[in-house]
Steps between C-alpha positions, in 0.01 A plus 500: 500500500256458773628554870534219707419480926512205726216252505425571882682195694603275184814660461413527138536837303163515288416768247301728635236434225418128484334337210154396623430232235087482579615677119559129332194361620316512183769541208677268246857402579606703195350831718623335819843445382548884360319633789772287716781657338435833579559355875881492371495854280433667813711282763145355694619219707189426742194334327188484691236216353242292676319123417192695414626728245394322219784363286770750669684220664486238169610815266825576770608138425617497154666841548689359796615209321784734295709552847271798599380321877836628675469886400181525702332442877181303442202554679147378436172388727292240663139634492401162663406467877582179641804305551456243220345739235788715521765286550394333164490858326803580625696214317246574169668814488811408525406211216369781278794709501735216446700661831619229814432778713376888558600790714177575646183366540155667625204475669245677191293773585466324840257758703127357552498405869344157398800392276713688736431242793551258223780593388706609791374176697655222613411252162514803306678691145773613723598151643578451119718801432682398795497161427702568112702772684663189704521271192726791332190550207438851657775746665232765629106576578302759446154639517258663217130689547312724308229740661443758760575256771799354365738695707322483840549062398828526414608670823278251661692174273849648664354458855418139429816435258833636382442562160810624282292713265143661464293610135226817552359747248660861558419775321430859532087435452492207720762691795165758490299228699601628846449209711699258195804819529496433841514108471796528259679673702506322793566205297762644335660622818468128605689341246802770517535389830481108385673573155240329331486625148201728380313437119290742394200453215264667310734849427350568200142419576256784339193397641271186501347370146137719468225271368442494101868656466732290216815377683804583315754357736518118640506639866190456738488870557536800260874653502638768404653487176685789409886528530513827710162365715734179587806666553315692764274264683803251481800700616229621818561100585872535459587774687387359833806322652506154524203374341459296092334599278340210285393529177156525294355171339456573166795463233445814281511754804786310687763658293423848615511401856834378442584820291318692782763305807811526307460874488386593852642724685322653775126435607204747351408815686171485718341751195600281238349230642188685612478598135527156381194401691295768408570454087503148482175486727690270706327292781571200714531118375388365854262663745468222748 
């Protein structure tokens, strides 16, 4: 089974690989409901979904309605930016995954300085989170961002606002970026001290889609694919204390993350990751 390590300040003991479900945004609930079931083969208790993922949230509902909502913390995402938008989405969610309430809700991908004022302000998303946190419909918040400034935000989104958890990309190809290493770091440093829990994304990214090139996977970027290529690039993510690793959005590869987690036992040396790179042509999903 997959190891489990305490979700920062909630108390609760998460595996340390949680299902990001961005992977049900675009299946049947046949492929939904199999896919979801894997969640219990390999002892998964933390699922990770957002309004904007598609169908993700609408395909977690009939799975949940067999006495499965209890086994699992809940998270999932507001991507709007003022109060009323994201007050509303918050309760859609909950609507669409037949739940009366969720573990954690989060400000998506929140790091454009425009939709940061927004956001943070005093009519803004976060008046909402706080807002259902009161009414008992949310127990924590949390933060999301993608990009090479996402961890410089974050840091900056603690300063203005206790937040109980953050979600970055980490990986070995994106930790090359010196001044986004640096970033992490000190954000990372920040939270231990705050015990806000750390998500980490994009592990198993290979490199962005190239032009022309068929895409064989339902992910936004090309992955890696091969067992032994995610067991590496995937147990680099789990050997650094105290961070999650969440998982890849497509179905058919999800399975040998899992596979990859449950049999982890110490992280990658720095040659087997510099040899990864260098045969899988590796390069990074975000360069500003």
């Amino acid at each position: 089974m997959i190891a489990t390590q305490v979700f920062g300040r909630t108390g609760h003991m998460s595996t340390k690989t949680i299902f990001g479900a961005a992977a049900l945004g675009n299946v049947d609930q046949k492929t939904a409901d199999a896919t979801l079931e894997l969640l219990i083969e390999h002892g998964i208790n933390h699922i990770d979904t957002a309004a904007s993922y598609g169908a993700s949230e609408d395909r977690i509902k009939p799975w949940f309605s067999h006495g499965r909502r209890d086994r699992f913390f809940l998270a999932t995402k507001t991507g709007e930016r003022t109060y009323a938008a994201a007050r509303d989405q918050i309760r859609t969610s909950l609507k669409r995954m037949g739940v009366d309430h969720i573990e954690l809700i989060q400000l998506h991908n929140l790091v454009d300085q425009a939709e940061w004022d927004v956001a943070m302000g005093p009519d803004g998303a976060l008046k909402a989170c706080i807002e259902a946190q009161k009414e008992g419909l949310v127990k924590y918040i949390g933060v999301t961002g993608h990009g090479v400034q996402v961890a410089k935000r974050h840091f900056e989104s603690l300063e203005r606002f206790d937040f109980d958890s953050v979600l970055l990309p980490y990986s070995y190809i994106m930790m090359q970026n010196p001044e986004y290493a640096a970033n992490f770091e000190k954000l990372l440093n920040r939270c231990r001290e705050r015990n806000v829990a750390v998500q980490t994304i994009k592990a198993i990214v290979r490199r962005p889609w190239a032009e022309g090139i068929d895409r064989y996977s339902a992910t936004w970027y090309e992955p890696l694919t091969e067992q032994d290529q995610i067991d590496t690039a995937a147990h680099w993510v789990l050997g650094r204390k105290g961070v999650f690793l969440n998982t890849v959005g497509d179905v058919n590869i999800l399975p040998r993350v899992f596979d990859a987690a449950e049999r982890f036992v110490h992280a990658p040396s720095e040659l087997a990751m510099e040899q990864l790179l260098k045969l899988q042509q590796m390069s990074p999903l975000f360069v500003d």
